[in-house]
N, C-alpha and C positions, 0 to 999 in steps of 0.2 A: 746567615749569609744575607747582605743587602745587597742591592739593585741600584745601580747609574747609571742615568741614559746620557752619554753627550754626541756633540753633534762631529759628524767625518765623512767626508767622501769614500765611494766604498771601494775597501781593495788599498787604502794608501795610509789612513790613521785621522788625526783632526787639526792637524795643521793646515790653516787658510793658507799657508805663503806656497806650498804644496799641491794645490787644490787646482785640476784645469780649468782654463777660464769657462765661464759659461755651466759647469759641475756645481748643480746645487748639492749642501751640506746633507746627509744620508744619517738619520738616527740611529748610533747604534747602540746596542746595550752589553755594557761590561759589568761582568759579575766582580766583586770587590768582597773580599773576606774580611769579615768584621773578628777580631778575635770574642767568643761568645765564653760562657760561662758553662756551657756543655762542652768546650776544647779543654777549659783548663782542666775539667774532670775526667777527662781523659785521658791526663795526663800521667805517665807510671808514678808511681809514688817509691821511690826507693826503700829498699831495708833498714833497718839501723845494724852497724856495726858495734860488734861488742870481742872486746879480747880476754883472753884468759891464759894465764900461765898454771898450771894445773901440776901439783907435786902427788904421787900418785905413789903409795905404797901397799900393793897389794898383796897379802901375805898369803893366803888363799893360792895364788897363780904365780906365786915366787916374783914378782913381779914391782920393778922398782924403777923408776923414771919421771922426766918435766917434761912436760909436753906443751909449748907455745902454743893457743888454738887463735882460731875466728871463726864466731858465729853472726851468719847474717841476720837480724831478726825480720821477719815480714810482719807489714802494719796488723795483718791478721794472728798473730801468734802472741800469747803471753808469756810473761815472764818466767812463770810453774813450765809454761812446755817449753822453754827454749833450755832452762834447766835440768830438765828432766831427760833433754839430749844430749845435753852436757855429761850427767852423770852415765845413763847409756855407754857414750864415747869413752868414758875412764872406764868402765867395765868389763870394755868387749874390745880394747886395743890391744892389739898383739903386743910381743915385747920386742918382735923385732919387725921389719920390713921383708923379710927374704922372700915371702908368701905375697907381698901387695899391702900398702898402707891402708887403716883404717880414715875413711875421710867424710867429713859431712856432706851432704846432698842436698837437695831442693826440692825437699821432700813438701814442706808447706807451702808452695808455691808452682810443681810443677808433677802431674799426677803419673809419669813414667817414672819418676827418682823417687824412693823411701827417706828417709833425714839421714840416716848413716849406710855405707858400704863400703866392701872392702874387694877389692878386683886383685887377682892376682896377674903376675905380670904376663901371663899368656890372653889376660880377655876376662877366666871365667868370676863368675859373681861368688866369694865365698861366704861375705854377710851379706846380710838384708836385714837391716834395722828400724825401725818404724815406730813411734810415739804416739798414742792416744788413740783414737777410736778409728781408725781407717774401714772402707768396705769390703767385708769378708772377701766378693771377688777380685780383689786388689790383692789379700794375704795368698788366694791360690794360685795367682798370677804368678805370684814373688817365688811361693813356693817349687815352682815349675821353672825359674830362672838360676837362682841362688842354692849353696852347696844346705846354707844354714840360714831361717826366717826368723829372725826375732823380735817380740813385742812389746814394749811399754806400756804398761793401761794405768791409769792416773783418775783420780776426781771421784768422788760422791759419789753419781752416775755411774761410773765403770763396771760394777760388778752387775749392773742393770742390762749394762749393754752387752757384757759376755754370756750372760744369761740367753741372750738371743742368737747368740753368732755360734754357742759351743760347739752342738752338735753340727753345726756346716763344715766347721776346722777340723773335726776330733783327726776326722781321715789322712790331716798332714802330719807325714813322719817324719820331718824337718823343719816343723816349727813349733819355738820355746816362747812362753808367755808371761811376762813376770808381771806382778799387781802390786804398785806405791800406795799404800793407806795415802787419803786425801788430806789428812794433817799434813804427811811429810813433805808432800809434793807442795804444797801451800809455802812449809817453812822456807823450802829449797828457794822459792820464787823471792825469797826476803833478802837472799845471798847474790842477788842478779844487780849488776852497772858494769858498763859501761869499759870498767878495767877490773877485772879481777887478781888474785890471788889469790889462791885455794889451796889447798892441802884433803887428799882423800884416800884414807886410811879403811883396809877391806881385811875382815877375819872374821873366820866361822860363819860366812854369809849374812853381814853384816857391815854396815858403811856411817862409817862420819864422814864429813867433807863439814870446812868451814873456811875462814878465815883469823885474823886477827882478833876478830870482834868477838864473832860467835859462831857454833858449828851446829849441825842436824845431824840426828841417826837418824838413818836408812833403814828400813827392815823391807827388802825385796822380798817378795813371794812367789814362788812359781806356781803359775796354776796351771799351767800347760808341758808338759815335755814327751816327745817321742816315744811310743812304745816300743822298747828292745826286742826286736825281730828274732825268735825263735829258730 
C-alpha cells in the first residue's frame, strides 16, 4: 500500500473552486492501493477440469454401465491421485440411484469433505471414501458419520504409514482399506488428460482400465476389513 498527501480544505475534498474564501488548503493523506505482488498471490488459483466417460463392466457386482464424470483437479493433487479416485469411483458406484448417487467431493481441498460419498436421499452418509494418507483422526471422524469408511493407500510410502496408524484404526468396524502396489498407481497416472476414454473391466478382484492406446492391471489388496461380530 502507498501513501498521497494532496492538498483539500477539510470536510469538502481538493477542489480550489469549492474552497471558502479565506480556507486555507488542509493536507490530507489518501491511502491509494497499489496492486502489489503479495495480492496476486493471493489470489485462488482454480482447479483444472478433467472429464471422463468411463465404460465400467464389473463382473464381480454384476455390474454394467457409462458413466460421464468431472474431476476437479487441485494445483496440489497429482495425476496417480486424481486417478486413483477415479478408479475408487468405478469400484464403489452403485448400479443404481435408488439409495443416493455416488459423487466426488472436495476431499483435497476442503477438510469436512472425503474425495468420494454417497448420501442417501433422506441425509444419511452411506460411503465415505478417502485417497492416500489422510489423519487417522479424520478416519474416526468419518467412521462416526458414515454407514461405510473406505480407504485408498497408494505410493512407496503407504505401507510405512499404515504401519503407524494400524493399531489406532483396528477398533473401526466400518472401515475397509484397500493398498495399490506403487507401480500401478504410477502406471494409472500415465492414463490421465484432460478428456478421457476409458474402459474398466473387474473379475475375480481384479481390474484393468485402459484406453485405446494401452491399459493397467489393478491388483487391490485389502488390508483392512471389519471383524464379523459374533
Amino acid at each position: 500500500m502507498s501513501l498521497k498527501f494532496v492538498a483539500g480544505w477539510a470536510g469538502r475534498g481538493t477542489d480550489d473552486a469549492t474552497r471558502p474564501r479565506g480556507q486555507a488548503p488542509v493536507a490530507q493523506c489518501v491511502a491509494l492501493r497499489q496492486p502489489l505482488l503479495e495480492d496476486r498471490k493471493l489470489m485462488a488459483i482454480k482447479a483444472t477440469v478433467y472429464k471422463a466417460t468411463l465404460q465400467i463392466a464389473d463382473m464381480d457386482r454384476g455390474l454394467y454401465a457409462t458413466h460421464q464424470v468431472t474431476l476437479a483437479r487441485e494445483p496440489s493433487e497429482t495425476d496417480e491421485r486424481m486417478m486413483v479416485r477415479l478408479l475408487a469411483f468405478a469400484l464403489h458406484v452403485p448400479a443404481d440411484d435408488h439409495d443416493g448417487a455416488l459423487a466426488f467431493a472436495r476431499g483435497a481441498a476442503d477438510a469436512e469433505e472425503p474425495d468420494l460419498w454417497q448420501h442417501s436421499l433422506s441425509g444419511e452418509i452411506r460411503q465415505w471414501i478417502e485417497v492416500g494418507q489422510p489423519d487417522e483422526r479424520r478416519l474416526v471422524r468419518a467412521a462416526g458419520r458414515a454407514d461405510r469408511v473406505v480407504l485408498y493407500i497408494y505410493s512407496s510410502g503407504a505401507h510405512i504409514w499404515w504401519a503407524g496408524v494400524q493399531g489406532k484404526l483396528a477398533r473401526l468396524n466400518n472401515l475397509w482399506v484397500w493398498q495399490l502396489p506403487a507401480a500401478q498407481s504410477q502406471a494409472l497416472a500415465a492414463l490421465a488428460s484432460r478428456s478421457m476414454q476409458l474402459q474398466l473391466t473387474v473379475q475375480d478382484g481384479q481390474v484393468w482400465i485402459g484406453n485405446n492406446d494401452s491399459s493397467v492391471e489393478v491388483h487391490p489388496a485389502l488390508i483392512k476389513a471389519p471383524v464379523p461380530r459374533r
